[in-house]
KELUM-866461 format. One record per residue (C-alpha): residue in one letter; residue number from 1; z, y, x. Coordinates in steps of 0.05 Angstrom, whole numbers, plus 32768, in hexadecimal, padded with zeros to 4 digits. Each point is the difference from the previous one (the first is absolute). Layout:
REM residues N
SITE residu num   up north east
SITE      A NUM    Z     Y    X
...
REM end
This chain:
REM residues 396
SITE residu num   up north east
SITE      X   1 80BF  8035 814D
SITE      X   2 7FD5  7FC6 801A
SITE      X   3 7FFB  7FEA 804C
SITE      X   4 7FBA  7FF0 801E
SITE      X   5 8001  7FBC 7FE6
SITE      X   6 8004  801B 7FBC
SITE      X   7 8043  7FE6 7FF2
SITE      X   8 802E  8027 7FD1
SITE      X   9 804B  7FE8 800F
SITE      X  10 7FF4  7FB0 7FFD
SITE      X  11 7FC2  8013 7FD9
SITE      X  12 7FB3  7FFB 7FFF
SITE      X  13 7FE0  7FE7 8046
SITE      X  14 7FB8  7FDC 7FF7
SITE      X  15 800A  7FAE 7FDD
SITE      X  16 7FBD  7FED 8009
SITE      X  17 7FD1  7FD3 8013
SITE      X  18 7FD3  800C 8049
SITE      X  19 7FC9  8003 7FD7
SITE      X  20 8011  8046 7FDF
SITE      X  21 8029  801F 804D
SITE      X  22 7FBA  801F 8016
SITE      X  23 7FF0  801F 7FB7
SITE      X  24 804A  8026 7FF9
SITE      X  25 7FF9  8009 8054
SITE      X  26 7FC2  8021 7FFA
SITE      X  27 8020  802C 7FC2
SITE      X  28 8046  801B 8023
SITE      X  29 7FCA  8019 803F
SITE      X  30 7FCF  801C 7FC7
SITE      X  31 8040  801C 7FDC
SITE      X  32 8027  801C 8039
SITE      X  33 7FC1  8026 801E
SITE      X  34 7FEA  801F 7FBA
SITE      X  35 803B  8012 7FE1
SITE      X  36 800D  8034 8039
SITE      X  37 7FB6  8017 8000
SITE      X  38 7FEE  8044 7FEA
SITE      X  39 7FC1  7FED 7FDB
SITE      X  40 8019  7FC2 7FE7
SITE      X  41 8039  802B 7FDA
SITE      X  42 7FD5  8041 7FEB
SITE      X  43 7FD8  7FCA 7FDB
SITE      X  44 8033  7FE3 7FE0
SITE      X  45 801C  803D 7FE7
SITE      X  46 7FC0  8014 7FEC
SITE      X  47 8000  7FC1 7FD7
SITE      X  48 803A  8004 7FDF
SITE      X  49 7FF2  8049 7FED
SITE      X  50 7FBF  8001 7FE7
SITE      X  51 7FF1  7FB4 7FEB
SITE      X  52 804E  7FEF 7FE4
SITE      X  53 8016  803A 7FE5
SITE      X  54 803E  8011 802C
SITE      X  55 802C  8019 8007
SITE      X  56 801C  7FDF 7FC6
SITE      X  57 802A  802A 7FCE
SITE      X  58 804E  7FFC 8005
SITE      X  59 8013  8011 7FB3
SITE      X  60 8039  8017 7FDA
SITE      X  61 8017  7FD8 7FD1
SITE      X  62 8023  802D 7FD4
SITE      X  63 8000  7FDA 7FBF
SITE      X  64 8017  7FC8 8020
SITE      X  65 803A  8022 8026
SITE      X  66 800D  802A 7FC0
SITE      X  67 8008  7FBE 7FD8
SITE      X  68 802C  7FD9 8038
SITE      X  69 8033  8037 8002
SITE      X  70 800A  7FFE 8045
SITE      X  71 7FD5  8006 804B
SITE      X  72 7FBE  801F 800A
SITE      X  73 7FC4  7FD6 7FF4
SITE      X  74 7FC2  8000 802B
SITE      X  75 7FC3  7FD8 8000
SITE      X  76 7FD4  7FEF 803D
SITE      X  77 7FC0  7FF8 7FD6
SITE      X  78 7FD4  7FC6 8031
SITE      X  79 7FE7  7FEF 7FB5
SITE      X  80 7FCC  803B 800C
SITE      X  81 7FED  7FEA 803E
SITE      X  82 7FB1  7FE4 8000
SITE      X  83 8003  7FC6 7FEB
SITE      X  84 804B  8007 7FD4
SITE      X  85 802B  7FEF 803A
SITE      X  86 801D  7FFD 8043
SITE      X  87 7FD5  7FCE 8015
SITE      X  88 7FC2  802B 8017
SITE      X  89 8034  8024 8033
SITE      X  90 7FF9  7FBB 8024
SITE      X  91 7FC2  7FE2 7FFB
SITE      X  92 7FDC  8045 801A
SITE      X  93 802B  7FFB 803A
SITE      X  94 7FEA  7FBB 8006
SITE      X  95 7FB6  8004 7FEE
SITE      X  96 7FFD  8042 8037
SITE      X  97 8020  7FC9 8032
SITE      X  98 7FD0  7FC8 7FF3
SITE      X  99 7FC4  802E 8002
SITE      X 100 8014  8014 8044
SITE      X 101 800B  7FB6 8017
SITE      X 102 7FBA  7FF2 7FF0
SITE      X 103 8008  7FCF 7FBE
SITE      X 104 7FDA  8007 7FC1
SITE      X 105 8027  7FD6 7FD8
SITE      X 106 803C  8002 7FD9
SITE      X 107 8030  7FD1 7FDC
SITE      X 108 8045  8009 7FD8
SITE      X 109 8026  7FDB 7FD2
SITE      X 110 801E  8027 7FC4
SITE      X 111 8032  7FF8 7FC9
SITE      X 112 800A  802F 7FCD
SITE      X 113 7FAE  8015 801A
SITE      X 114 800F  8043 801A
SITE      X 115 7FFB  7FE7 8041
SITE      X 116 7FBF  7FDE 7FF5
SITE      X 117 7FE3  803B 7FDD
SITE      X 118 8016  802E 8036
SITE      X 119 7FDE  7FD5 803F
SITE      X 120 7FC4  7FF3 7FD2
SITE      X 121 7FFC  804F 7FF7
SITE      X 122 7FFD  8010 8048
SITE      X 123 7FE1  7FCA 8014
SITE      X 124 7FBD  801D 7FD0
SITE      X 125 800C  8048 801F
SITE      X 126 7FF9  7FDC 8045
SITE      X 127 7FCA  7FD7 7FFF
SITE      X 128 801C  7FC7 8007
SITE      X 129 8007  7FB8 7FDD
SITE      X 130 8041  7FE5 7FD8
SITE      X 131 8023  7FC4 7FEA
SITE      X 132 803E  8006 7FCF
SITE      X 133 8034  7FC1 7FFB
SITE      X 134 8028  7FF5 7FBD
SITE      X 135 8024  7FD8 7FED
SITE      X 136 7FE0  7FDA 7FBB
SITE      X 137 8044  801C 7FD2
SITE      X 138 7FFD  8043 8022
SITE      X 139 7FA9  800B 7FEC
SITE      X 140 801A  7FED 7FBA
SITE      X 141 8035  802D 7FF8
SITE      X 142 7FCF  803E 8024
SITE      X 143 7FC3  7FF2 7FE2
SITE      X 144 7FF4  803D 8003
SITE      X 145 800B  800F 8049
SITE      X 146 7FCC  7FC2 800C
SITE      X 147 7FC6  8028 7FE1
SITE      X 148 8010  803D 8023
SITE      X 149 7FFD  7FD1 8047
SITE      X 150 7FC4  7FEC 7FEA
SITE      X 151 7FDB  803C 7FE5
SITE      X 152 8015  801D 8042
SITE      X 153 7FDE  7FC9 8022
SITE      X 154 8033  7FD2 801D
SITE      X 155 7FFE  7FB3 7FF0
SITE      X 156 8044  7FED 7FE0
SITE      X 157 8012  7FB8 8012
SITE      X 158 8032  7FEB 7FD3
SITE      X 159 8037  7FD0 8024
SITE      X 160 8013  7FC2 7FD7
SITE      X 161 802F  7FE2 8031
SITE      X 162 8050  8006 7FFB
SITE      X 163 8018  802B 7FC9
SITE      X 164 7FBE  8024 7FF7
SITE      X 165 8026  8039 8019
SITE      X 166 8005  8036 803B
SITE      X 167 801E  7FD4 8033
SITE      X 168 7FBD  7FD3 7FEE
SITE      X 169 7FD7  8039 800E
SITE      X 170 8021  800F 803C
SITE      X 171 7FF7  7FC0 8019
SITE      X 172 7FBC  7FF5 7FEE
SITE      X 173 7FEA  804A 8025
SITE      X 174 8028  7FE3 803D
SITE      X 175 7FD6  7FBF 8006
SITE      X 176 7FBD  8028 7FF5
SITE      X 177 8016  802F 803F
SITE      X 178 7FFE  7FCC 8025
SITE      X 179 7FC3  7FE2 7FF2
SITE      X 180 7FD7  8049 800F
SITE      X 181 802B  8025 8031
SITE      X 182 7FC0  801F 801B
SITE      X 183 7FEB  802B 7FD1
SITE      X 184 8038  8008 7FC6
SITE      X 185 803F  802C 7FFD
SITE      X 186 8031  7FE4 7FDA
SITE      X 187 801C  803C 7FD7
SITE      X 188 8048  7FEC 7FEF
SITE      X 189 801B  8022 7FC1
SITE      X 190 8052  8006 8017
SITE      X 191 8028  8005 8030
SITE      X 192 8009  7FB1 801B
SITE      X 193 7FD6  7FCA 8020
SITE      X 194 8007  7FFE 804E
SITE      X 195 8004  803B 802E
SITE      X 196 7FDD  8033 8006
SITE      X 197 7FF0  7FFF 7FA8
SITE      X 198 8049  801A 7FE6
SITE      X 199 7FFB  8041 8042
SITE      X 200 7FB9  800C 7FE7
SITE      X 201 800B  7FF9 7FB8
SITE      X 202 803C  8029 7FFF
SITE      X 203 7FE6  803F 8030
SITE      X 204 7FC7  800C 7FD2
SITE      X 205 8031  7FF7 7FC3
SITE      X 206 8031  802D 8023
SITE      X 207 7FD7  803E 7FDD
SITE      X 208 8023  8000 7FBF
SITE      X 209 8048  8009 8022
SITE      X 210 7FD8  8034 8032
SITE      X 211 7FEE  8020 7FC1
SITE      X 212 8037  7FFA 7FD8
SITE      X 213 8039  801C 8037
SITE      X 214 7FD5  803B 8005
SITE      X 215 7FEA  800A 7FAF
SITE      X 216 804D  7FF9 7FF3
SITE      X 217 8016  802E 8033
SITE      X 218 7FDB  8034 7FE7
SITE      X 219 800F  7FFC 7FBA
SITE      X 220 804B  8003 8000
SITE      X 221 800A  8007 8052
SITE      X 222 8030  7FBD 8008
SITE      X 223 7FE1  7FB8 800A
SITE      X 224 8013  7FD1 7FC5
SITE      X 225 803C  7FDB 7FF9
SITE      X 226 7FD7  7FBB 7FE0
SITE      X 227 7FBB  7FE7 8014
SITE      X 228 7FF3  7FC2 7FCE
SITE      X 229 7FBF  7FCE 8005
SITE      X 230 7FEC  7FBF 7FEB
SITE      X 231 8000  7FC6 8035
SITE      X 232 7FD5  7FC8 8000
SITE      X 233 7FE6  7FF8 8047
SITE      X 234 800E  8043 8002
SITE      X 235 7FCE  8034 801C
SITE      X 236 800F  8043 7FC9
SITE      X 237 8044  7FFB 8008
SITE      X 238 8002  7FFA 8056
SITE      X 239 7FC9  8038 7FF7
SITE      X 240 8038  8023 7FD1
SITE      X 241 803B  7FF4 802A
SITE      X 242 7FE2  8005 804A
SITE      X 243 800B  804E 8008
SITE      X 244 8041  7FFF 7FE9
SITE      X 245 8020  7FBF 8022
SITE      X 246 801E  802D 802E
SITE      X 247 801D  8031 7FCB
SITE      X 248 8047  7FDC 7FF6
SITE      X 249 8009  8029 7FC4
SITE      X 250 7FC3  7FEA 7FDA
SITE      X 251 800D  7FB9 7FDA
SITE      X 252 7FC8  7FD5 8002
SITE      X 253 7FF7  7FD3 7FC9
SITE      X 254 7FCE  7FC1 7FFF
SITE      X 255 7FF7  7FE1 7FB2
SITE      X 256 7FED  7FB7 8004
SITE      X 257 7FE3  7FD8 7FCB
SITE      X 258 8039  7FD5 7FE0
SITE      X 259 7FCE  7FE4 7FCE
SITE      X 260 8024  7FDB 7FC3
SITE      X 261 8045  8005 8035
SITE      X 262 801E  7FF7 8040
SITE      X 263 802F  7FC6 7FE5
SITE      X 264 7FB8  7FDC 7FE9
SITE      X 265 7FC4  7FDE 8026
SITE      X 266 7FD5  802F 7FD9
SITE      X 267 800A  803F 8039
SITE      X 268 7FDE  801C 8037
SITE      X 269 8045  8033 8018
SITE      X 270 7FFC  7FE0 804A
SITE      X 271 8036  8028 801B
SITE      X 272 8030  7FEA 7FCA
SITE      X 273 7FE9  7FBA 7FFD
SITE      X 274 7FDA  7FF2 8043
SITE      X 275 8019  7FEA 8043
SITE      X 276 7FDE  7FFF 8046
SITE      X 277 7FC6  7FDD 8010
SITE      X 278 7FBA  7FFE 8013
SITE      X 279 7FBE  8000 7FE1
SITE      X 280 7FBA  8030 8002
SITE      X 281 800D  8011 8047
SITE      X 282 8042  801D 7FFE
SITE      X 283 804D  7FF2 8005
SITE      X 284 801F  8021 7FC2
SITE      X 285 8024  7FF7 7FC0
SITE      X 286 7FE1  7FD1 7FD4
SITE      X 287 8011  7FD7 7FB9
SITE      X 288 8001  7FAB 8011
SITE      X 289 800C  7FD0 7FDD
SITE      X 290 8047  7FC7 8018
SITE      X 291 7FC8  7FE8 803A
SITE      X 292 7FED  803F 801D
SITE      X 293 7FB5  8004 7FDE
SITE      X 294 7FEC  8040 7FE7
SITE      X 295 8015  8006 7FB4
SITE      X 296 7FD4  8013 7FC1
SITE      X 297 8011  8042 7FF2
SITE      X 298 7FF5  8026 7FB8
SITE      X 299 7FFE  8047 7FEF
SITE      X 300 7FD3  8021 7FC8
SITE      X 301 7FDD  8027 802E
SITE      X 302 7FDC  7FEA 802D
SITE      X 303 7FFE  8029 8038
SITE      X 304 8051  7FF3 800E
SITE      X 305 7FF2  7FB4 7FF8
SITE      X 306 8008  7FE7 803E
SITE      X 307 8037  7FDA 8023
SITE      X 308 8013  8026 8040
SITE      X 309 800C  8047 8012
SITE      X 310 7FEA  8029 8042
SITE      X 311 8026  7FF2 8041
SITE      X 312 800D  8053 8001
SITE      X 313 8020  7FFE 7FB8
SITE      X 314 8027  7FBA 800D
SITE      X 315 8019  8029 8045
SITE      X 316 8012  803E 7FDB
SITE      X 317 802B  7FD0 7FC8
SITE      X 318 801E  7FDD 803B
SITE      X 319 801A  8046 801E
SITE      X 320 800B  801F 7FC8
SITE      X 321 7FD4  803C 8003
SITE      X 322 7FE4  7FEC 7FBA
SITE      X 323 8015  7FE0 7FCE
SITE      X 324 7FDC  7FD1 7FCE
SITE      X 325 8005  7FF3 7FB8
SITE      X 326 7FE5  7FC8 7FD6
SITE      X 327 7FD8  8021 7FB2
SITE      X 328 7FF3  7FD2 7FD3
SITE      X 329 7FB5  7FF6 7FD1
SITE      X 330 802E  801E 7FC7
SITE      X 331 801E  803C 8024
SITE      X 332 7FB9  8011 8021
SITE      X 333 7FDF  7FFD 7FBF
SITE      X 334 8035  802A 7FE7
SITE      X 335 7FEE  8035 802D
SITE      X 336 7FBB  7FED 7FF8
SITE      X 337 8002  801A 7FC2
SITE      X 338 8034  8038 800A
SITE      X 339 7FDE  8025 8037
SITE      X 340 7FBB  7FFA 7FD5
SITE      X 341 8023  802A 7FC2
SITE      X 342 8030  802D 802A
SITE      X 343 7FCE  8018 802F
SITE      X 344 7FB7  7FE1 7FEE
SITE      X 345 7FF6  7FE2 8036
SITE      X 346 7FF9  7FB5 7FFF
SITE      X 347 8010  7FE0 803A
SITE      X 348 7FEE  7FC0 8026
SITE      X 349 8030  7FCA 7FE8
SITE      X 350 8010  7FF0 804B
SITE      X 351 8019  8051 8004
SITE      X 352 8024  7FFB 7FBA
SITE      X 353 803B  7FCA 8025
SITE      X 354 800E  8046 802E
SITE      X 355 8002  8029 7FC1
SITE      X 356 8031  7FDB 7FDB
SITE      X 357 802F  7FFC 8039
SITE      X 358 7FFA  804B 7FFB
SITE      X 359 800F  8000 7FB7
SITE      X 360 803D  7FDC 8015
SITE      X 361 8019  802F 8032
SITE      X 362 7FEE  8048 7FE9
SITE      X 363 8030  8005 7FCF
SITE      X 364 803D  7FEE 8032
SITE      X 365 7FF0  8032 8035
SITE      X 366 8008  8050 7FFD
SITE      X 367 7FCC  8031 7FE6
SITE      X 368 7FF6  8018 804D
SITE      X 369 7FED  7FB8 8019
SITE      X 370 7FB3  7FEF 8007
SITE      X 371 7FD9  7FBB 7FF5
SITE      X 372 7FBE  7FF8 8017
SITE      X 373 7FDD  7FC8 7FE4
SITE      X 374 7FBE  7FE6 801C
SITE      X 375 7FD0  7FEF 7FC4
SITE      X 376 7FD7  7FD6 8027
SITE      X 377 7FC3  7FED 7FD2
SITE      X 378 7FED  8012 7FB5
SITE      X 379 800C  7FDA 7FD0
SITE      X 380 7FB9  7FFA 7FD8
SITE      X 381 7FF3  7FC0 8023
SITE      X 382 803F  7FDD 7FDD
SITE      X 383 7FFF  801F 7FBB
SITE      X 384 7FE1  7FB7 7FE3
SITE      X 385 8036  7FDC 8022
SITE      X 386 803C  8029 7FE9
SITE      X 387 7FE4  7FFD 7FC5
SITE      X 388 7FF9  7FB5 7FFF
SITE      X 389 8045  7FFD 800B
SITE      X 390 8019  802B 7FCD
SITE      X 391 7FD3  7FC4 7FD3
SITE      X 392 7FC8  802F 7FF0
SITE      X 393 7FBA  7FE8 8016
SITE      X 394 7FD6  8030 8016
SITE      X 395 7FC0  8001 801F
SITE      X 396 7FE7  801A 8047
REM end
């Protein structure tokens, strides 16, 4: 899918400045000798066995397909992962990497938290040190996720620039890179930034469609006909689509977060509102404003609120191999709320927008058809928030 340049179609290559060409240099050798090295990948395995839980569960949702009337329902269940979601898949890849390159340090930015929980997490398992970016409205909005970063030992800076946002984070963890190249890793949470981050990212995400072709095909002996996920930068749903992108008869599905609308500046849907440009490293799809700078982009969670999308996804829109639909606060709380009394389980508000485009869909297609939807987080960390907004306060 990508060339050795990292370019995807038109998309991806390495925007950045000569400062930061030895740091992602030194990671493609690092990255290109490991991830074909027997050791390297029996410990990761052993990893993701024994310290994350997988593999993760792929679940029937019969309640759910009972009450849509129509297609068969199944859950990819990342929310039991270590740490409640996909995230950990990465960041042990990434931690194992930088151990093996000799650092001892770690930094991430974070959105929703997960992220930052996740690289704090195996950063304390591995000995080694860790600095969290946030942006200021993001540590607000996860308290909760702060404390955990901390209690696990990491030092949470908390990004007041910009929107107070992800892309602040992002750009925040860039400019510390490049002040300490020598002995920090930067772990990057999705699939973007400059080459080699959205490969890297995406092979150690590509376990949950590994898992899921397999899981599937053994419980009713056809692949599915629907594989939905959420899309923010968009590492669960590349790791949810990857095995099957050369499946023509599996649709893949990417939800974006349309925030209070596509037709309003309150919206983070980049494919549906976003055009081409260039920022964090990358050529990709991105919202601007009339000049060209990077918009402000809103969504009510945080982890989808950011303003561009992954050169792989905005390659796979641009050729049609998946398609992308904008979910708005309202329709995610929706199924926020629908999937938590249907099936207890309360998902993460970033992996409600894929449920309700599920919701939408069942119901229309034949009792033989099968959705998979990738739940990529829990939802415990958002309960105060959702709850905010249905004008209850309650405390963390």
């Amino acid at each position: 899918m990508s060339n050795s340049r990292g370019r995807f179609g038109i998309h991806g290559g390495q925007y950045i400045t000569e400062t930061l060409m030895n740091a992602v240099i030194e990671l493609e050798k690092a990255y290109d000798f490991y991830k074909n090295d027997a050791d390297f990948n029996s410990e990761l395995t052993r990893l993701f066995n024994e310290y994350a839980g997988r593999p993760s569960r792929l679940y029937y949702a019969e309640r759910m397909t009972q009450d849509l009337h129509g297609a068969k329902i199944y859950l990819k269940r990342e929310d039991l992962n270590h740490t409640g979601a996909h995230k950990i898949n990465n960041v042990l890849g990434q931690a194992l990497l930088a151990k093996k390159m000799g650092k001892t340090r770690l930094i991430a930015e974070t959105g929703a938290g997960q992220h930052g929980v996740a690289t704090a997490t195996a950063a304390a398992l591995m000995g080694m040190s860790c600095v969290v970016f946030m942006g200021e409205e993001d540590t607000k909005r996860q308290a909760l996720n702060v404390y955990k970063m901390r209690l696990l030992g990491a030092e949470v800076v908390s990004v007041k620039s910009g929107t107070g946002t992800l892309k602040d984070a992002v750009s925040q963890a860039m400019r510390e890179w490049t002040s300490r190249i020598s002995d920090t890793h930067y772990c990057l949470g999705s699939v973007m930034g400059p080459h080699p981050f959205p490969t890297i990212v995406r092979d150690f995400q590509a376990v949950i469609s590994r898992e899921i072709k397999s899981q599937i095909l053994e419980r009713e002996g056809k692949l599915p006909d629907f594989v939905i996920a959420c899309v923010g930068g968009g590492s669960n749903a590349i790791g949810s689509f990857w095995h099957f992108i050369n499946d023509a008869s599996v649709k893949l599905i990417g939800c974006e977060a349309a925030g209070k609308g596509v037709d309003t500046f309150e919206t983070a849907a980049t494919i549906a509102t976003g055009r081409l440009g260039i920022f964090h490293g990358m050529k990709s799809y991105f919202c601007q404003d009339e000049y060209g700078q990077i918009a402000p982009v809103y969504s009510i969670s945080a982890g989808l609120d950011y303003p561009g999308i992954g050169p792989e996804h905005a390659y796979l829109h641009d050729t049609g191999r998946a398609e992308y639909v904008p979910v708005t606060d309202d329709e995610a709380v929706q199924a926020f709320e629908y999937l938590s009394r249907i099936e207890g389980i309360i998902p993460a508000i970033e992996s409600a927008h894929a449920v309700f485009h599920a919701m939408k869909i069942a119901g229309k297609l034949s009792r033989e058809k099968i959705i998979v939807i990738t739940i990529s987080g829990r939802g415990d960390k958002d309960c105060a928030a959702i709850a905010r907004y249905r004008g209850e306060n309650i405390s963390e």
